[in-house]
C-alpha positions in Angstrom: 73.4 108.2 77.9 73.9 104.4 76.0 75.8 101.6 78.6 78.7 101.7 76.0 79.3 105.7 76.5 78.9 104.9 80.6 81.6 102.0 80.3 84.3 104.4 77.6 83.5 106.9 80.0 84.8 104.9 82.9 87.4 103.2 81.3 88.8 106.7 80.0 88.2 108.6 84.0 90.2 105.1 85.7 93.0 105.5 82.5 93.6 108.9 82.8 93.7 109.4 86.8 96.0 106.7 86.7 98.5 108.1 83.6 98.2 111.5 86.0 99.2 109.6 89.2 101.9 108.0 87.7 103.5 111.5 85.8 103.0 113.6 88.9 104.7 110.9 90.5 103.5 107.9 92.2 105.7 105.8 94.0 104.3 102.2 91.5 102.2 101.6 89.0 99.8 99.8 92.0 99.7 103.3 93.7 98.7 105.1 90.7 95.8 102.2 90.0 95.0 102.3 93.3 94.2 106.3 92.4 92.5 104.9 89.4 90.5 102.8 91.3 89.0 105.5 93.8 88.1 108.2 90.4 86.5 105.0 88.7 84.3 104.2 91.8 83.4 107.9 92.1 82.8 108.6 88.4 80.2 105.3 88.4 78.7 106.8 91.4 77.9 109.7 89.7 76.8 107.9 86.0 74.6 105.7 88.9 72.7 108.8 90.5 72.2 110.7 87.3 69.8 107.3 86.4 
């Protein structure tokens, strides 16, 4: 997998775990991030250990 699939790939896992934070409802946009934040570090984890 290229580096710019790894990076739309993490961009799009941190953007949607944070549009589905804040709809199922999240009390700010920081908590939903925050949400975004843990999937993003978790997602590049996996991309990391599949090297």
């Amino acid at each position: 997998m290229s580096f710019l699939v790894q990076v739309i790939v993490l961009l799009a896992v941190f953007g949607a775990v944070s549009l589905i934070a804040k709809l199922a409802g999240a009390e700010s946009l920081g908590t939903a991030l925050g949400f975004g934040q843990i999937a993003f570090v978790l997602a590049l984890m996996v991309l990391l250990m599949r090297r």
